[in-house]
C-alpha positions, 0 to 999 in steps of 0.5 A: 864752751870751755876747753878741757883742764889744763895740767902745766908740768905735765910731763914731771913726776906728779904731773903726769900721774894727775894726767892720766888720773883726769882721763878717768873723769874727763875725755880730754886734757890739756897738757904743758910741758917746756920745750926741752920735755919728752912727750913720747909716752903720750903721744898715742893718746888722743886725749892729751892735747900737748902744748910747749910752753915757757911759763918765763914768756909772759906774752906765750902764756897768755896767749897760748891761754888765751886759745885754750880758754881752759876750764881749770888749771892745775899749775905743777909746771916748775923747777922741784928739785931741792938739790939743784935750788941749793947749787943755784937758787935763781932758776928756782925763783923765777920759774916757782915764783915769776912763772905762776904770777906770769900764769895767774896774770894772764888768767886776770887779764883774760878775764877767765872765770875759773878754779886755779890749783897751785902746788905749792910745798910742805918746805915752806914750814919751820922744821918741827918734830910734831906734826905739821898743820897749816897753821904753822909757822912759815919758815923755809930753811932751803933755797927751794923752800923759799921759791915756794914760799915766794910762789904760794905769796904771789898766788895769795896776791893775785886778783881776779883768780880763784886760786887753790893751794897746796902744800904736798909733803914728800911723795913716792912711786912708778915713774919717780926720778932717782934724784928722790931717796926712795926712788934712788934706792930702787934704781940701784937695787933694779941695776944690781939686780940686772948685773949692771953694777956690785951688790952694794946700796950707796945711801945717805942719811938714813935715821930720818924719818918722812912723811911721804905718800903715794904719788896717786893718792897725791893726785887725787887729793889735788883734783878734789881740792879743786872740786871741793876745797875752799880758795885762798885755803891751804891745805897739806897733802901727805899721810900722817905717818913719818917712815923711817928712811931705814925702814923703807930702805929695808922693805925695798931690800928685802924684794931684792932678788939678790943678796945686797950689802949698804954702804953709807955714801957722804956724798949723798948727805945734804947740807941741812937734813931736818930729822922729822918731816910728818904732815897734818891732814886734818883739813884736808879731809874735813874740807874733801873726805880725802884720806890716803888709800894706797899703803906704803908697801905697795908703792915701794913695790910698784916702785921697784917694778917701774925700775926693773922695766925701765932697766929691761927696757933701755938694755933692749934697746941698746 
């Protein structure tokens, strides 16, 4: 009998929201995570089978694959953060690209018969101020953009694997790192808002608008691009609609329980800042019926409640 899916990365930001979205159909998952993440939230569910695995260990994988005998894999695990691929490019490639060939090599060489979703990124497009479709022109301008340019090449290459592809625009919500700029904004608004700081929000460049949509509805697209999606397809996970960073800015001051001054910060401008990032859906939702569900109203507000527990709860516990 086949085991349950596995979701590598799964202790990340979209990885655990795509755990607990597949709890909601299926009694069980299997979950990976490197050896040096926090499994603590889960651990009083029975349902996550947790595994630390170094996707680098070609041998690990496969073996740790090999006991498995998954019935899908959703493959998330890798290294998501833009900044840090700019400081150094190296980890960004070998995890993004070596740890999914590493992945669907083993899923060869085990002779498994089953679906394999890879996450790849929107950054892997030229920069445009129209919006994106999957068919347009491939031209990553950041390191991280090439690892998942390199990573989605190495899925398009692999024999024996029904691979499916993604390629997620920004998304947002409960649970986000502050290294992401709406998540930023809510943390500092939380800390001001519990006296841990002044009442200023540092900000970087504001003017750029980005389609971004809610983590949840992000998970949901993948678990149906699996069930539904066609293999070797790419699809474009976002919402159609490029926010203002101004705008969502304002929305989240404007829950804000204190009165809240904005102060540019040059330290938080990055070295390349495209003005329009906005995504094209279309096929996705011809090939599945997805459509985004969740407004973006609701996830600045879950957004900024996630910080104000977080906040509360590591004050109590000091």
């Amino acid at each position: 009998m086949p085991g349950p899916p596995l979701v590598t990365g799964a202790t990340g930001f979209a990885g655990g929201h795509l755990v607990r979205h597949l709890l909601t159909r299926v009694p069980g998952v299997a979950a990976w995570a490197h050896a040096g993440s926090r499994t603590r939230t889960y651990e009083v569910d029975g349902r996550i089978a947790w595994s630390h695995v170094d996707l680098l260990d070609s041998d690990g994988v496969a073996a740790a694959l090999d006991r498995l005998q998954p019935s899908a894999i959703f493959h998330l695990g890798g290294m998501a953060d833009v900044h840090a691929a700019w400081r150094s490019a190296a980890p960004a490639l070998r995890v993004n690209a070596l740890g999914t060939h590493h992945l669907l090599e083993a899923v060869r060489t085990l002779c498994l018969d089953i679906p394999v979703l890879v996450t790849g990124s929107a950054l892997v497009y030229r920069p445009s101020n129209g919006a994106i479709d999957e068919e347009g022109p491939l031209a990553p301008t950041s390191p991280y953009g090439l690892s998942k340019l390199a990573q989605e090449m190495v899925a398009l290459r692999a024999t024996g694997c029904r691979v499916f592809l993604t390629r997620p625009f920004n998304h947002a919500g409960p649970g986000q790192s502050d290294a992401y700029v709406t998540s930023s904004f809510a943390r500092q608004i939380a800390e001001i808002e519990a006296g841990l700081r002044d009442p200023v929000l540092h900000v970087g460049n504001v003017d750029s608008r980005r389609d971004i949509t809610d983590v949840r509805d992000i998970v949901r697209a993948y678990d149906l691009i699996l069930q539904r999606g066609r293999p070797g397809r790419p699809y474009n996970v976002c919402c159609g609609k490029a926010y203002p960073i101004s705008h969502l800015m304002g929305t989240l001051v404007s829950s804000a329980r204190v009165e809240i001054r904005i102060q540019t910060d040059h330290d938080r401008l990055r070295p390349s800042d495209t003005p329009v990032v906005l995504g094209d859906f279309t096929r996705l939702e011809r090939d599945t019926g997805w459509r985004p569900e969740i407004p973006m109203e609701q996830t600045l507000s879950d957004l900024l409640d996630y910080w104000r527990s977080a906040i509360s709860v590591g004050r109590t516990a000091s």
